[in-house]
ZAMARGU-4260 file (C-alpha; in steps of 0.2 Angstrom, whole numbers, plus 5000, padded with zeros to 4 digits):
<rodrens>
0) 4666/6017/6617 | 4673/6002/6610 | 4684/6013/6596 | 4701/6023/6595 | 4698/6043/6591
5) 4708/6050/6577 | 4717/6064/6586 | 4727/6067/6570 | 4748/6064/6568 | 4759/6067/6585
10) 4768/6083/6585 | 4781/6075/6596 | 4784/6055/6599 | 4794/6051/6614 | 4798/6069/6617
15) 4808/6075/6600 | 4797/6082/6583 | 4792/6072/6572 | 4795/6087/6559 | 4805/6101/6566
20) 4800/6115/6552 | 4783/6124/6555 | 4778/6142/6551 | 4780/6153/6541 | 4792/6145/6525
25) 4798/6131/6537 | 4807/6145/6547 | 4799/6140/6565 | 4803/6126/6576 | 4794/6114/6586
30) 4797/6113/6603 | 4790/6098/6613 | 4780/6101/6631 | 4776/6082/6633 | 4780/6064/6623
35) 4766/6068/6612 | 4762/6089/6612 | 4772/6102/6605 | 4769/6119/6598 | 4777/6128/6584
40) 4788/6143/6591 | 4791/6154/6579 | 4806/6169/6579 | 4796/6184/6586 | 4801/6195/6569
45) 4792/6182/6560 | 4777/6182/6571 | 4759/6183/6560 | 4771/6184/6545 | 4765/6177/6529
50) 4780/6168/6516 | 4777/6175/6506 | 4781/6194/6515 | 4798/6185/6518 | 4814/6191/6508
55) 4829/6182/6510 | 4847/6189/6507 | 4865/6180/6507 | 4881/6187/6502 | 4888/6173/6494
60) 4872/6173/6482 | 4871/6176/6465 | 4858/6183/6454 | 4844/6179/6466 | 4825/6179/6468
65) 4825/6185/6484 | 4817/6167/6489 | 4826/6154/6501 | 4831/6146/6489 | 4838/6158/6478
70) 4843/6173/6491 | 4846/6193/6483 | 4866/6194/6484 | 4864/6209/6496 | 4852/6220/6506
75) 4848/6236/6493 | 4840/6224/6482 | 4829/6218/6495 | 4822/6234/6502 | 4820/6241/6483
80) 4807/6228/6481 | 4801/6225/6500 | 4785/6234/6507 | 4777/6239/6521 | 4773/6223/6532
85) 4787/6213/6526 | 4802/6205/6535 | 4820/6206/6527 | 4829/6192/6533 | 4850/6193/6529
90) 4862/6178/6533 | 4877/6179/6543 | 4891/6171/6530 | 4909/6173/6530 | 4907/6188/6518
95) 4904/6207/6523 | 4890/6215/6515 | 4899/6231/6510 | 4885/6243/6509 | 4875/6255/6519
100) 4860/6253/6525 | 4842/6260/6521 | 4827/6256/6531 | 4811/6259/6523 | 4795/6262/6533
105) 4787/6245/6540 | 4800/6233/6534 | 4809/6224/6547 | 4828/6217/6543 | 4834/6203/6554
110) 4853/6198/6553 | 4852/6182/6565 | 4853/6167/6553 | 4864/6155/6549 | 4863/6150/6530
115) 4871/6130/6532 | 4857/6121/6519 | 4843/6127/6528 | 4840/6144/6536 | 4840/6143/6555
120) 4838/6157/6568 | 4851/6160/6579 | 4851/6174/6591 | 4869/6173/6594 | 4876/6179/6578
125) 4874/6195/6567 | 4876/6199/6550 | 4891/6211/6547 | 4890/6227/6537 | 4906/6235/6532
130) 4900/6254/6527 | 4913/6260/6515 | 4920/6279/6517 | 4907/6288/6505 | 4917/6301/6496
135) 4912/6320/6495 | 4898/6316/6509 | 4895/6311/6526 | 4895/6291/6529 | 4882/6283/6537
140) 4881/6265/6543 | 4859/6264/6544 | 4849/6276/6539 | 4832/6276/6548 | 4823/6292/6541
145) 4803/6296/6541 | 4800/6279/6551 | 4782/6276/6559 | 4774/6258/6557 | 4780/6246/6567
150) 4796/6235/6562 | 4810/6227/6571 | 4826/6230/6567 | 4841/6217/6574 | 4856/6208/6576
155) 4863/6219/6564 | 4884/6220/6565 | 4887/6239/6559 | 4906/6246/6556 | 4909/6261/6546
160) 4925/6266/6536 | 4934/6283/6540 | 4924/6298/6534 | 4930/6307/6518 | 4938/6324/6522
165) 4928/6338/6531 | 4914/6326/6533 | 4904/6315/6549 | 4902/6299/6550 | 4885/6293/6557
170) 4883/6273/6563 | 4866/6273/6566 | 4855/6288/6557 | 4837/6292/6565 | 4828/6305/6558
175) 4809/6305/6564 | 4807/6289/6569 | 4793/6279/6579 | 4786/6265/6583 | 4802/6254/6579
180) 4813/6241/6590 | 4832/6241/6588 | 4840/6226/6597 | 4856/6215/6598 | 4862/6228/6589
185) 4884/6231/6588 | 4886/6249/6579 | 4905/6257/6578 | 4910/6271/6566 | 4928/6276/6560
190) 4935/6294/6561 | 4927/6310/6558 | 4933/6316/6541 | 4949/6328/6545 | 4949/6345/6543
195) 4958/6354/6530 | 4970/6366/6529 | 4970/6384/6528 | 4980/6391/6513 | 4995/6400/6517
200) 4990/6422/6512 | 4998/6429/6496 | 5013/6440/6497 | 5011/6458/6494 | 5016/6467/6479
205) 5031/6475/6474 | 5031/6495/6475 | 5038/6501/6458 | 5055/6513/6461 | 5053/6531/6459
210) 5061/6539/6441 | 5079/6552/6443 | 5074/6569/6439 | 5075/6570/6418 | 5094/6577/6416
215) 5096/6591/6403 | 5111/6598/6396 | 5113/6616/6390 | 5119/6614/6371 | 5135/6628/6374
220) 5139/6622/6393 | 5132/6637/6403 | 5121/6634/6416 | 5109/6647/6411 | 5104/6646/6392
225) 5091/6650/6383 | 5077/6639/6380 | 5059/6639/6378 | 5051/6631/6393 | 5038/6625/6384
230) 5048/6612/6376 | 5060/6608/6389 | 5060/6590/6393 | 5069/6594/6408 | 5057/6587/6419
235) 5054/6579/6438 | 5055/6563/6443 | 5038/6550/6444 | 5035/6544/6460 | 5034/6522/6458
240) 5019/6517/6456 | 5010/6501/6466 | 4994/6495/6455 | 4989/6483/6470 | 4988/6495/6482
245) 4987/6514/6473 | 4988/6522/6493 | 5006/6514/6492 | 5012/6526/6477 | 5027/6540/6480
250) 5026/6556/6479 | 5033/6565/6461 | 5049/6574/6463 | 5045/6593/6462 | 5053/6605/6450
255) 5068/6617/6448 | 5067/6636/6449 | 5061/6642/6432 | 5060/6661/6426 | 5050/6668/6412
260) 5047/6685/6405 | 5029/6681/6414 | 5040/6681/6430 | 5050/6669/6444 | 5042/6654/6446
265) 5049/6646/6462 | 5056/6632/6465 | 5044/6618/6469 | 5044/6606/6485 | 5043/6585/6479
270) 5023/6579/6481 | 5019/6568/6497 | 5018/6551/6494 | 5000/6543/6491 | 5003/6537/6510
275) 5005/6557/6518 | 5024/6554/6519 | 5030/6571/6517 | 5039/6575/6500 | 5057/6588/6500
280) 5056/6605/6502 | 5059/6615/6487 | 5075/6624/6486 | 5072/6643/6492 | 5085/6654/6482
285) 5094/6671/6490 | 5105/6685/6483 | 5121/6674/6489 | 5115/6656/6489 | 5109/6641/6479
290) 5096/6629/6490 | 5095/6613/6488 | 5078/6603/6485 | 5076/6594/6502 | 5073/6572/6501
295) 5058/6566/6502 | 5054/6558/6519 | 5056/6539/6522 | 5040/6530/6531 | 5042/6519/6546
300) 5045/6499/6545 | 5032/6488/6552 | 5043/6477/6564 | 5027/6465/6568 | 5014/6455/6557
305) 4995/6458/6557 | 4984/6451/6568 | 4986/6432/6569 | 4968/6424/6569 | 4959/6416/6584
310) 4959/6397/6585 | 4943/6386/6581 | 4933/6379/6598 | 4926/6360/6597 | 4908/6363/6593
315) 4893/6363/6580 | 4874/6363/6580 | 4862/6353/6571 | 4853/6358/6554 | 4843/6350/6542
320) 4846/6334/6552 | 4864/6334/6552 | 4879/6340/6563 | 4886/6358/6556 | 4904/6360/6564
325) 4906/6379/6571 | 4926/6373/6576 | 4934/6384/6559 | 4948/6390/6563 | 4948/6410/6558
330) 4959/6419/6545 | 4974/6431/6551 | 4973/6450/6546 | 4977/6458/6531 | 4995/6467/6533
335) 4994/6485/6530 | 5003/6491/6512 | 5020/6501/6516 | 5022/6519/6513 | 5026/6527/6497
340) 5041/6537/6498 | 5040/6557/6498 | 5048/6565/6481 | 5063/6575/6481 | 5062/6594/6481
345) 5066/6604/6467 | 5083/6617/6469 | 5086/6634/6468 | 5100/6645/6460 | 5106/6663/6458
350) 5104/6670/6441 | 5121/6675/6433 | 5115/6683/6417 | 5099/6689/6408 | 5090/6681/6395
355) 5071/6678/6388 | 5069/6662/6399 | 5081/6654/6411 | 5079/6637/6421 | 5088/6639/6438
360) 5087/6624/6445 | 5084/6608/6444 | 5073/6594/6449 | 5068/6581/6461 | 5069/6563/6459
365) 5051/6554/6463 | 5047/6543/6479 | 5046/6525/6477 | 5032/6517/6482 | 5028/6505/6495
370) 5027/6488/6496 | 5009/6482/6498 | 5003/6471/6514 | 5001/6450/6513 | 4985/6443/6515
375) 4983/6435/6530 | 4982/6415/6532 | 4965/6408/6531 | 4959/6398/6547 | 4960/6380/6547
380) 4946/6368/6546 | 4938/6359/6558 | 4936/6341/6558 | 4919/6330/6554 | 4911/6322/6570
385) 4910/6303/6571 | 4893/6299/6580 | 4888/6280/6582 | 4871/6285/6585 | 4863/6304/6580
390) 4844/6306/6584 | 4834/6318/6578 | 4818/6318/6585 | 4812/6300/6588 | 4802/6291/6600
395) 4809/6270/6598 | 4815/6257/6609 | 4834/6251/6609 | 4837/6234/6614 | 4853/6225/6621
400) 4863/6236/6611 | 4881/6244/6610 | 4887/6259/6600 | 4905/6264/6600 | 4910/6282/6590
405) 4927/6283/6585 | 4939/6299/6587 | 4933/6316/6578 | 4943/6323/6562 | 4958/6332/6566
410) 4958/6350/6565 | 4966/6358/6548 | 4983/6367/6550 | 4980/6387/6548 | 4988/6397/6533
415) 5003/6406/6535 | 5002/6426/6531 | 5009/6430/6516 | 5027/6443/6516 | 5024/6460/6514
420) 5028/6466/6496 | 5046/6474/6494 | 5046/6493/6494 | 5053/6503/6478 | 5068/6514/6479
425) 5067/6533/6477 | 5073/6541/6459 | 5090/6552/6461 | 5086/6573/6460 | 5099/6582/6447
430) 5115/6588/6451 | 5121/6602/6440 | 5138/6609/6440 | 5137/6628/6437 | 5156/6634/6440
435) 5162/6629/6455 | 5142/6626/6462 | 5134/6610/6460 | 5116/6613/6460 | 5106/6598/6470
440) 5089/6594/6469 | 5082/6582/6483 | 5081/6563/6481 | 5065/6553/6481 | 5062/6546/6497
445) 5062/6526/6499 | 5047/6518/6501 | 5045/6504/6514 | 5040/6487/6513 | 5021/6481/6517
450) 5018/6472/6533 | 5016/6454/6534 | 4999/6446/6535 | 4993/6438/6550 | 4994/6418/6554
455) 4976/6409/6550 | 4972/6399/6568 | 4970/6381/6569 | 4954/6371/6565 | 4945/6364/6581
460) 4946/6343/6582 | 4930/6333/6577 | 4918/6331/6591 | 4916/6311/6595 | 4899/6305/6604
465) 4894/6288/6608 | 4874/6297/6606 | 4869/6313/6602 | 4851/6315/6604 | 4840/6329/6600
470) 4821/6330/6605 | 4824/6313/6608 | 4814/6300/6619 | 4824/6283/6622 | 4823/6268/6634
475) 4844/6266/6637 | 4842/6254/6652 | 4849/6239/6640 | 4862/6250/6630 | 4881/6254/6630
480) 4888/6269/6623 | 4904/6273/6623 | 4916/6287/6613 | 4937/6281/6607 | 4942/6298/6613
485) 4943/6319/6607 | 4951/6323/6590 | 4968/6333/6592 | 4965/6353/6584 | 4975/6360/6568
490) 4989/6367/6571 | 4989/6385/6568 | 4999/6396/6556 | 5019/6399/6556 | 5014/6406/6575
495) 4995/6406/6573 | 4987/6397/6588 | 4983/6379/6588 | 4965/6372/6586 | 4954/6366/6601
500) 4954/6347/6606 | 4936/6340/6600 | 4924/6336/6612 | 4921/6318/6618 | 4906/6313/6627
505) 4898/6297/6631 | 4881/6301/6625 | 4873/6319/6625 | 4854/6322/6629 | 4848/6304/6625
510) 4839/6301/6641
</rodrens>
């Protein structure tokens, strides 16, 4: 036509761009298809992307904007003022972020750029969060919760510190998401948190000793005086007392023949013990003979402890979107308290003279009482579960990924039972020497000591799963799981049973 056209600048002379940036902020490439024709490829999370929808992040950054120029120093800043539509964009540098992360809805987060002058897209590299151990709480790497726009989420480097005690540690977190892409993702938690002890049970409390019978002396030497009853002090001996457990008490010592112008009163047999262990029999008097007062009866030892509890089993169940260990370890049973002795019968004696009121005999020393039972050891804990990735109810593609869960907590030891208390001694009946006849009331009987409390079991180890999914709906073609192996269970109690080993699996209902 006899002119040249004006077809506009070159994208590509000889083959190479004549300006490499293009796209959104510069952050696309052009890529030559002849000497002279090239078309801007841009990174596909950047795909219909405005700039100004871009937010850039660099650890090494400080005070920042949040532009490519002057990057926020870490991601929390970021996604505090990011919305829905835009792209978070985090540079791999030589420093960790040390944070956790929290998705918000519609916001994708891209780790695969370098930061050297200019910000370039590399799909080789990730940025690296180290998750520090969140104290009093489960830790979590990424936290993906009420998720339904679409967003891409990648090249994201997740490690997660050991779980504080009692407590799981989650890598990846998705709670009722959709519609989002994970890929060239690298996700591996630390430990479950371990589980704690059982406390040892408390010892049982001391029965208290019976009292002796009350000694009293006739004021001339004679064993059959006169006295008014009414304000003898000449009295039996108290049964020892157990405040902790009353059904421990002894038995009172009973009393000595007495007689009054009213009549004979007989002697009297020492009371039970609160436990049903027989007191003396009373002294029974004849023309010819004094009777004793019988001692109280003794109860039987306990030569075991309670019950030992039974040991915790790897296991939980999911509520409120988190994993709820059932592996406790159970408590041991309460020893039983120790018998309270029987008290010592009162005695009997023949009279040798005549008077207005004589005492005959004398009295029984109380029981002691019993010792009461130890508590049993409470069950160990069971440890946390360490999860790279927990799902609950999502419907998401997973992309050229890998998640690795580390070991479940240990299981907590169990408690020891605590000792049976010690048992109080029975109180001493009077003696009396009348003549050549000593008069004996009966003896308190000894109480016994309470029975040792049972061992608390074992906690069960931490379960440890690659994924555990739960009304779940995942494409895994392109993903790796794996699991660093079961969590050792508590030990149990002195001789309580141990804990059950955690469960390790792979991944559980995923796919």
């Amino acid at each position: 036509c006899g002119t040249m056209l004006d077809c506009g600048a070159c994208a590509c002379v000889g083959g190479q761009p004549v300006q490499a940036e293009c796209g959104p902020c510069g952050l696309g490439r052009i890529v030559c298809s002849t000497d002279t024709e090239g078309a801007c490829e841009v990174p596909p999370v950047l795909d219909g992307v405005a700039c100004e929808d871009v937010l850039f992040v660099e650890a090494a950054a400080v005070g920042g904007d949040g532009s490519a120029e002057s990057p926020f120093a870490d991601l929390a800043s970021a996604m505090a003022v990011a919305e829905s539509g835009d792209v978070v964009l985090v540079a791999k540098t030589n420093v960790d972020y040390a944070e956790p992360i929290v998705l918000k809805d519609g916001v994708s987060v891209s780790g695969a750029w370098n930061r050297s002058g200019t910000w370039e897209y590399d799909t080789t590299v990730k940025a690296k969060f180290m998750v520090p151990t969140v104290s009093s709480d489960d830790t979590v790497g990424l936290l993906a919760e009420n998720l339904s726009t679409d967003a891409i989420i990648e090249n994201l480097e997740i490690r997660t510190e050991n779980a504080d005690d009692l407590f799981n540690n989650y890598g990846l977190l998705a709670v009722q998401v959709s519609n989002v892409v994970f890929r060239e993702m690298s996700v591996r938690t630390g430990q479950g948190g371990a589980g704690t002890d059982g406390a040892n049970g408390m010892n049982g409390g001391d029965g208290d000793d019976g009292t002796d019978g009350e000694e009293w002396l006739a004021s001339d030497g004679i064993c059959d005086p006169q006295f008014d009853p009414i304000a003898s002090t000449f009295v039996p001996g108290v049964g020892g007392g157990n405040t902790m457990c009353p059904a421990a008490n002894g038995g009172n010592g009973g009393r000595g023949r007495l007689e009054t112008q009213a009549g004979v009163q007989s002697a009297l047999p020492g009371s039970d013990g609160a436990s049903g262990i027989a007191g003396g029999i009373g002294g029974v008097e004849t023309s010819t003979t004094n009777r004793a007062g019988r001692d109280g009866a003794v109860g039987p030892s306990f030569t075991v402890s309670a019950d030992n509890g039974m040991r915790g089993e790897s296991g939980g169940l999911v509520m409120e979107n988190r994993w709820v260990n059932t592996g406790d370890g159970q408590p041991g049973a309460n020893g039983t308290a120790g018998d309270g002795g029987g008290g010592g019968g009162g005695s009997a004696n023949t009279p040798t003279a005549t008077g207005k009121a004589r005492f005959y005999g004398t009295s029984g020393g109380g029981g002691g009482a019993g010792g009461c039972g130890g508590t049993g050891g409470l069950g160990g804990l069971g440890g946390g579960g360490s999860f790279a990735l927990f799902v609950v109810t999502g419907d998401f593609d997973i992309v050229a990924s890998e998640f690795t869960a580390g070991p479940g907590g240990l299981g907590g030891r169990g408690g020891s039972g605590g000792l049976g208390g010690a048992a109080g001694q029975g109180g001493r009946g009077v003696n009396m020497l009348c003549g050549e006849t000593v008069i004996t009331a009966g003896d308190g009987g000894n109480g016994t000591r309470g029975q040792q409390g049972g061992d608390g079991a074992g906690g069960a180890g931490g379960v440890s799963y690659g994924a555990y999914c739960t009304q779940t709906f995942l494409d895994l073609t392109d993903v790796t799981f794996d699991s660093l192996g079961s969590a050792q269970g508590g030990l149990g109690g002195t001789s309580g049973e141990a804990g059950g080993a955690g469960i390790s699996e792979d991944q559980f209902r995923c796919e």
